[in-house]
C-alpha positions as CSV (number, residue, x, y, z in Angstrom):
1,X,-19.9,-13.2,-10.1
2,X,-20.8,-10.7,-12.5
3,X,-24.2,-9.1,-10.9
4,X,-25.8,-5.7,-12.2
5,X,-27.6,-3.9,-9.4
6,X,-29.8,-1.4,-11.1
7,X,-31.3,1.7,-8.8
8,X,-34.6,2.8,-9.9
9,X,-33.4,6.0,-9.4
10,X,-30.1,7.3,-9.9
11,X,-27.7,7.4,-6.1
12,X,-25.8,10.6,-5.6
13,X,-22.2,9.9,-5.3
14,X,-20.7,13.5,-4.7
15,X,-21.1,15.3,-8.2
16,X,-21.7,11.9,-9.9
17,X,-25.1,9.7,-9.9
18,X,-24.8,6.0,-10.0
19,X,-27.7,4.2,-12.3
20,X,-26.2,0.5,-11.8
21,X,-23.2,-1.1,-10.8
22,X,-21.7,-4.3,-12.3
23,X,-19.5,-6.8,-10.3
24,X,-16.9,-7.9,-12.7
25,X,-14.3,-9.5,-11.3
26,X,-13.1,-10.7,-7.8
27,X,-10.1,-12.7,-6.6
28,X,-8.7,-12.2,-3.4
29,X,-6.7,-9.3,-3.7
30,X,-9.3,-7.5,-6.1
31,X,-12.8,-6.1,-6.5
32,X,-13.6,-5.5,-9.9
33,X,-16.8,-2.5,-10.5
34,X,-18.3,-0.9,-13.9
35,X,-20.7,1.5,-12.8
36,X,-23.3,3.0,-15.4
37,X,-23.4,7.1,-14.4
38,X,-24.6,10.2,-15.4
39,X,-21.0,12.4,-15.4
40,X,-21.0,15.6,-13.5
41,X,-21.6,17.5,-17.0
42,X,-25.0,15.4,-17.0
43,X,-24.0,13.0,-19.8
44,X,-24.4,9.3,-19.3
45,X,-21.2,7.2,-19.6
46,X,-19.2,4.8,-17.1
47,X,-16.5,4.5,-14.5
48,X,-14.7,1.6,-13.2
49,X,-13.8,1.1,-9.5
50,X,-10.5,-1.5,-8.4
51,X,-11.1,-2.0,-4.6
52,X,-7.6,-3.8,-3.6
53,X,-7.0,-5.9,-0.7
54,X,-6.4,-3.4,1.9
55,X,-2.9,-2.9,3.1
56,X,0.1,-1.7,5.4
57,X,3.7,-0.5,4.4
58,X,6.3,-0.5,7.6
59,X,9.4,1.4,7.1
60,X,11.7,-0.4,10.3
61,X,14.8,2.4,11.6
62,X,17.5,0.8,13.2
63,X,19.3,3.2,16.4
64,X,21.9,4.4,13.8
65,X,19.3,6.0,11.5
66,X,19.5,2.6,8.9
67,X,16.1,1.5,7.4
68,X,16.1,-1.9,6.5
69,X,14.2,-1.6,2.4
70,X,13.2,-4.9,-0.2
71,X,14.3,-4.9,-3.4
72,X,12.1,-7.3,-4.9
73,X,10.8,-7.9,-8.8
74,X,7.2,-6.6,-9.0
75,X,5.3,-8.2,-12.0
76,X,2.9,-5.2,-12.6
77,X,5.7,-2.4,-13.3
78,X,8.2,-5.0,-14.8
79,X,11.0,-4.3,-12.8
80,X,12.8,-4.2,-9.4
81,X,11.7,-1.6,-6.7
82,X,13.2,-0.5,-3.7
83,X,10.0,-0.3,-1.1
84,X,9.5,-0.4,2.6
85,X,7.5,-3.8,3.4
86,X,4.4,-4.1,2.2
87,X,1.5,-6.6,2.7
88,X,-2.2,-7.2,2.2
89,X,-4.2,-7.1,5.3
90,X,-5.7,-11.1,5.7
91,X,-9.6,-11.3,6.3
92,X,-10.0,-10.5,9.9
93,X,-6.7,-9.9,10.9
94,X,-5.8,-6.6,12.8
95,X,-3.6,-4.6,10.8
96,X,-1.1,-4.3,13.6
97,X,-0.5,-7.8,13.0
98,X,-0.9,-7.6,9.4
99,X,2.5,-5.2,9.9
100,X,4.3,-7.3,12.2
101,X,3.6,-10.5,10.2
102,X,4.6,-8.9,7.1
103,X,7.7,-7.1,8.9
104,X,9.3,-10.5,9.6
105,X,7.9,-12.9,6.5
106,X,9.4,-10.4,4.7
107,X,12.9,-9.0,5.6
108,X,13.2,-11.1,9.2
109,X,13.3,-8.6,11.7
110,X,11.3,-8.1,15.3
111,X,10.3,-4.8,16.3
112,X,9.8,-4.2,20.0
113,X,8.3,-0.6,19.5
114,X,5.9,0.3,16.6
115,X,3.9,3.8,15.8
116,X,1.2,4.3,13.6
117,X,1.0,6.9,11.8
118,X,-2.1,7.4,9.6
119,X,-3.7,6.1,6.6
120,X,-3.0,7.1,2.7
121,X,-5.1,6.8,-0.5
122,X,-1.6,5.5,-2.6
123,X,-4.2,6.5,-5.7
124,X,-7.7,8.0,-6.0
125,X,-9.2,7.9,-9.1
126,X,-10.0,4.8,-9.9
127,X,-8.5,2.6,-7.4
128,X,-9.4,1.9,-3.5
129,X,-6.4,0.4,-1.7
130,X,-5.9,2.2,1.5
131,X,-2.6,1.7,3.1
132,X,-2.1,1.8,6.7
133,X,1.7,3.4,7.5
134,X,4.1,2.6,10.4
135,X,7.4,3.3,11.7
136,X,9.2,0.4,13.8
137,X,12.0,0.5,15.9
138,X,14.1,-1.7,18.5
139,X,14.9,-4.4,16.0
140,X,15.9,-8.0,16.5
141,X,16.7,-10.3,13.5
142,X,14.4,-13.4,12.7
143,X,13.7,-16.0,10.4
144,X,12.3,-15.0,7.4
145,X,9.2,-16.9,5.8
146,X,8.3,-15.0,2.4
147,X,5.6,-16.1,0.3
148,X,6.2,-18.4,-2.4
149,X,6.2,-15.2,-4.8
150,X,8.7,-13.2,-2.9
151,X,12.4,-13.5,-3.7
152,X,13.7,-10.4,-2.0
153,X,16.6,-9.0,-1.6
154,X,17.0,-6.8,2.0
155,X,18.5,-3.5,1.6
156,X,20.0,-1.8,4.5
157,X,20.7,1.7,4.0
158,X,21.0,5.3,5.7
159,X,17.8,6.8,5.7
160,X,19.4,9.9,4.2
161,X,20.7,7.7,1.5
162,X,16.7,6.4,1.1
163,X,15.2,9.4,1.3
164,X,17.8,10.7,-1.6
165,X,16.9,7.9,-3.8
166,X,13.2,9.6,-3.1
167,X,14.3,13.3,-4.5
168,X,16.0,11.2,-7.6
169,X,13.1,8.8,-8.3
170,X,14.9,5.7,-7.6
171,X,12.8,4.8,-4.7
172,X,9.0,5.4,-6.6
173,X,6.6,3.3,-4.5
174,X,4.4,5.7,-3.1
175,X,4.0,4.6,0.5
176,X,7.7,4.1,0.6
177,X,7.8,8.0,-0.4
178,X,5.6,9.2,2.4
179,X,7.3,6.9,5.2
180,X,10.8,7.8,4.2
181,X,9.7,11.8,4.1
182,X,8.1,11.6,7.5
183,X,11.1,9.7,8.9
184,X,13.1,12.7,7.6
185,X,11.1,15.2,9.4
186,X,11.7,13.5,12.9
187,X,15.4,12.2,12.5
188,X,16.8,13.9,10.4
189,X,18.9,17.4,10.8
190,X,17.1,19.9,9.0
């Protein structure tokens, strides 16, 4: 696991130069990296790189303007957050199914129309975990089948009411942020 691949000479990496890079840890929803670098100021030191499990968040809108949220217990903030459904993208599994999957494990609903809309970085510095956004609509209710982790609650709200709890920091998760503020600016009265 823990394997140190030295360069004989030092790999640009923008204003950085990577000497060696050590595999720390892995599981599967991490990559753990200690690289050995000369800094941009040109002295020697180290950087660490988390490459997550790649992901989507799907923020489903009902015809009245209601998204449907998870309030769920997350173990590495220590407390409940109120997010759009999220999920981990499954070795070789398109991400479109990735979001439907997720979409009805999590919260039990069918959505008949989807829309990507991009990618995000949900962080930049140190961690890799890009998060693939969508919008769907035209919803049907189905079984739920969450993960033996997951005890959440649905949340059905106004998304004026979600993106509110945005502008007051009660909603925090980052792609949750950027899906409810795009939903404003399509349907939503400005």
């Amino acid at each position: 696991m823990a394997e140190t691949k030295p360069f004989g000479v030092p790999k640009p990496y923008g204003p950085w130069q990577i000497k060696s890079q050590n595999d720390v840890y892995n599981d599967s929803y991490i990559d753990v990296r200690l690289d050995q670098v000369i800094r941009p100021d040109g002295n020697d030191g180290q950087h660490v790189v988390v490459e997550m499990k790649h992901g989507v968040c799907v923020l489903a809108l009902d015809d009245q303007n209601n998204v449907y949220l998870t309030d769920e217990f997350h173990y590495g903030v220590g407390r409940h957050s109120l997010e759009c459904v999220s999920g981990g993208i499954e070795p070789d599994e398109d991400p479109n199914e990735t979001a439907t999957r997720e979409l009805q494990e999590e919260i039990g609903i069918h959505a008949a129309k989807w829309q990507y809309l991009t990618t995000i970085d949900p962080f930049t510095t140190i961690v890799v975990s890009p998060t693939r956004l969508y919008f769907a609509m035209d919803l049907t209710p189905v079984e739920t089948n969450p993960d033996g982790t997951e005890q959440i609650r649905v949340v059905k709200m106004p998304l004026t009411e979600a993106i509110e709890k945005v502008y007051a920091g009660e909603i925090t998760h980052a792609p949750t942020c950027t899906l409810l503020l795009m939903a404003a600016s399509r349907y939503t009265d400005k």
